[in-house]
C-alpha positions, -999 to +999 in steps of 0.1 A: +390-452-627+387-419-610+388-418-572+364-391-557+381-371-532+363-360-495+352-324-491+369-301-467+364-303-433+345-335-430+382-348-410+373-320-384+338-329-382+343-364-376+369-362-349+345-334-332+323-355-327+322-390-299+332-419-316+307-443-333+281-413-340+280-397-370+278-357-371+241-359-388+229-372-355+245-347-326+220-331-309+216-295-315+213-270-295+176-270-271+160-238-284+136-235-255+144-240-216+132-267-198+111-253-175+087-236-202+053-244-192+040-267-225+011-241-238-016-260-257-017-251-298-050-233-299-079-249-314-086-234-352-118-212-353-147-223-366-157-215-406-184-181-400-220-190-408-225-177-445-258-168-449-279-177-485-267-147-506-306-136-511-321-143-545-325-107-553-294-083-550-295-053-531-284-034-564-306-054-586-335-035-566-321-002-566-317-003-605-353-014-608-362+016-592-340+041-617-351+020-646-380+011-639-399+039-622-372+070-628-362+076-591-339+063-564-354+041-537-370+059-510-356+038-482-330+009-470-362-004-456-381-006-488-353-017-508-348-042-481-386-057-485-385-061-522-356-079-518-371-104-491-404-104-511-388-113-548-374-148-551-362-141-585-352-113-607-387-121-628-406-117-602-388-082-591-399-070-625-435-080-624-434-066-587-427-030-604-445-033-634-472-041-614-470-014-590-499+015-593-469+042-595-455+024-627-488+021-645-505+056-635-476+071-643-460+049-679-481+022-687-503+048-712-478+053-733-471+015-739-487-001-764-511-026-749-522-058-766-560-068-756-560-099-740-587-124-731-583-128-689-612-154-691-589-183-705-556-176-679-559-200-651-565-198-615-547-187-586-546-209-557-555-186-529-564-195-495-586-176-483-601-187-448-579-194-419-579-201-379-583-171-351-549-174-344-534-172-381-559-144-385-544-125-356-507-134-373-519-119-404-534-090-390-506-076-367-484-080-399-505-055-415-504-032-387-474-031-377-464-026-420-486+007-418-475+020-386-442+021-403-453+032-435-474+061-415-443+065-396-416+076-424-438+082-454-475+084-448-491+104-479-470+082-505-482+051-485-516+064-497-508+074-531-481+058-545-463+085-562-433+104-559-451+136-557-462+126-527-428+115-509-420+137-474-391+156-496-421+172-519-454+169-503-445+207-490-458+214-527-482+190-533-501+182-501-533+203-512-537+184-542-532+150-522-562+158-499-584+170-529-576+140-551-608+121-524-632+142-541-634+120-569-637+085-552-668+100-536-678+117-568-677+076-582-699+064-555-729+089-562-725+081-598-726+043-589-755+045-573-773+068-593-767+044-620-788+018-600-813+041-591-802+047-553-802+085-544-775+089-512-793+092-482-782+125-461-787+105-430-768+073-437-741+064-413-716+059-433-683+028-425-653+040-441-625+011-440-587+021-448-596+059-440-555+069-443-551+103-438-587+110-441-586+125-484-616+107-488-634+109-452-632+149-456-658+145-485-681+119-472-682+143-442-698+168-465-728+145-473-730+121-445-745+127-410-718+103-397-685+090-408-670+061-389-637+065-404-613+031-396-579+023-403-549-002-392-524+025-384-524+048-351-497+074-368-526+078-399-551+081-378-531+110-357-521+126-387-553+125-409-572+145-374-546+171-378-551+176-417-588+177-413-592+198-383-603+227-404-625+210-430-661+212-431-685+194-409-657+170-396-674+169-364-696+140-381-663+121-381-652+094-354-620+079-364-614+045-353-583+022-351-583-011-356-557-030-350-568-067-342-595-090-356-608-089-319-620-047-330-638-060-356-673-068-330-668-037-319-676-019-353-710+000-350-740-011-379-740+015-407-760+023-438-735+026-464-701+014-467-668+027-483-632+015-495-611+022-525-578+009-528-574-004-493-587-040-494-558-049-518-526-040-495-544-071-467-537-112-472-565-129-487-580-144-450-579-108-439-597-090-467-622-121-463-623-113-427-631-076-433-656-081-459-680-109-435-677-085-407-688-054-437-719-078-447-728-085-405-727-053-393-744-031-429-777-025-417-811-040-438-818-017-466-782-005-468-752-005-496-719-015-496-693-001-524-660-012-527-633-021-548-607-051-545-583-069-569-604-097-585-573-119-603-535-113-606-518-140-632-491-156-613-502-146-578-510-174-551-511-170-515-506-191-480-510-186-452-481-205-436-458-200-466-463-158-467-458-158-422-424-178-429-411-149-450-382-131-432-390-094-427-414-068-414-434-061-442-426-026-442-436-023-479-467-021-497-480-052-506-508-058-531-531-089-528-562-105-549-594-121-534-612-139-558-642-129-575-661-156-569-655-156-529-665-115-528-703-132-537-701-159-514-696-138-488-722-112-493-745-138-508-744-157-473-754-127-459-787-118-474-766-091-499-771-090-535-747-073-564-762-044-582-732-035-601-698-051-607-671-034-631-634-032-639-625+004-623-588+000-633-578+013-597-549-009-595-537-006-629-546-014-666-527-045-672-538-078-692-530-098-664-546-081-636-583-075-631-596-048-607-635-047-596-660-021-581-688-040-567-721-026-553-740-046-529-772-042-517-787-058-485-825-065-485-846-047-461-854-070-428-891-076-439-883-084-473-851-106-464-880-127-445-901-133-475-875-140-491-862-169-474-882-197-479-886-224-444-864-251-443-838-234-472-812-253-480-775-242-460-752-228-486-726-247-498-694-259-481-665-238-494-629-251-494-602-233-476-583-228-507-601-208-537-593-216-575-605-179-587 
């Protein structure tokens, strides 16, 4: 048998060290003095807060505007509200397919395939709420179109690239003289029912903007009340107008809180294209009983509003929880059925109702012009017989 021999060295090692403790044991060296004051380890940070990665990419949004509409985003800001506003890629898509600059500017030259709207389902859409969620829902909407009248004013209007800051330079003559044909659609409207326009109407116009349309109805009107929601509009649209005929017939009026709405004079005739659709539901409601209050007996309202929008739904709670400034333009629906209610209530009846395409040709989107006439005060109290029956009880919430 082999006998394995010691290494080297481990003799010197073990007479180094006292007796009875082996050299694996000996106490090294202290690496820090005594005296050190004892520092306690720091505590490890806490994780950062991650927040949701948003459901929409920032870049998802920006190729949606190359693809979809041809150009680059006009603003973080914008870019910034589709992506708070879209809670899936889908619904970006339908957002820009459905916008007015998409289908004024492509949607003729696709193909469409008729469809029946009449069978597609109803959109749960609440359309009456408290004071206080009114007054929410309102400054929303102000405080959106100050901002919009802030940084881009005559596209907020018009939603076209044309009309961006960088070109309007070029194309701000035709912007102001692309009114003429709105009013041009109201004579024909009424003419169509019979109704020649009355030089001396006073004459509500609600969403003025910059004042394309006001400068017309100036022309034929003895007085234009001309209201909007934003202050840097209003202070722009006086400035384009100065020089325009008879535009001393024009008071322009803000109105910035459901609490202006009493103050609204009574007029003979009143006026809004493609204004009613960038409010909530409650607030286009809102506008509409204080339109049928304050039009005077004998008098005529004309307006358009979306009517139905597949897929859309709206609350109130739901839409105010949404993170953001809503410094985009958003485009709402009010049902059909809740625009007769309303003026119905009020002693109003429809003389014409028609698609007018304002918003878009799409299969699943239905825009109306509606004409409403309110009876004179003598015939109103024929009319009504004693002890009528009150009008039904609505529900908040409207199936349209």
């Amino acid at each position: 048998m082999s006998r394995r021999l010691p290494r080297p060295g481990w003799r010197a090692e073990h007479e180094a060290a006292p007796a009875g403790t082996p050299p694996w044991m000996e106490a090294a060296e202290p690496t820090v003095a005594l005296d050190t004051p004892i520092v306690p380890a720091a505590l490890p940070e806490a994780p950062p807060v991650v927040e949701p990665a948003p459901a929409v990419p920032e870049q998802a949004v920006v190729w949606a505007y190359r693809l979809i509409l041809g150009r680059e985003p006009e603003s973080a800001a914008i870019v910034t509200d589709h992506m708070q506003h879209s809670d899936s890629i889908e619904a970006l898509r339908q957002r820009f397919l459905a916008s007015s600059e998409f289908t004024q500017h492509y949607q003729p030259v696709v193909p469409r395939k008729e469809r029946n709207v009449s069978v597609f389902p109803p959109c749960p859409i609440q359309t009456r709420v408290d004071a206080a969620t009114a007054a929410r829902l309102f400054e929303r909407v102000a405080r959106s179109w100050t901002r919009l009248g802030e940084t881009e004013p005559y596209w907020s209007v018009l939603s076209e690239p044309d009309y961006l800051m960088q070109h309007i330079g070029e194309t701000r003559e035709a912007f102001l003289a692309s009114g003429r044909e709105n009013v041009e659609r109201l004579r024909a409207t009424l003419l169509r029912n019979g109704v020649t326009a009355d030089p001396d109407w006073e004459v509500l116009e609600l969403g003025c903007g910059l004042g394309r349309n006001t400068r017309f109805l100036a022309e034929q009107f003895r007085r234009v009340f001309a209201v909007d929601v934003s202050s840097p509009h209003l202070q722009l649209a006086r400035k384009l107008n100065a020089d325009a005929p008879q535009m001393d017939r024009v008071v322009w009026m803000p109105l910035v809180h459901p609490a202006g709405l009493a103050a609204l004079p009574a007029f003979d005739l009143f006026f809004s294209m493609i204004v009613l659709q960038h409010n909530p539901p409650p607030v286009i409601g809102l506008l509409l009983e204080t339109v049928a209050d304050k039009l005077r007996p004998g008098g005529y309202a004309f307006f358009q509003v979306p009517t139905y929008q597949r897929g859309y739904a709206f609350d109130a709670e739901s839409y105010l929880a949404l993170r953001g400034d809503g410094s985009g333009v958003e485009m709402h629906a009010f049902p059909q059925a809740e625009v007769f209610r309303i003026f119905r209530e009020r002693g109003c009846v429809p003389l014409e109702v028609f698609e007018d395409g304002l918003s878009g040709h799409r299969d699943n989107h239905r825009s109306n012009a509606f004409l409403f006439h309110k009876a004179a005060a003598d015939a109103a109290a024929a009319a009504t017989p004693t002890g009528a029956p009150a009008p039904p009880i609505h529900t908040e919430t409207q199936n349209q």
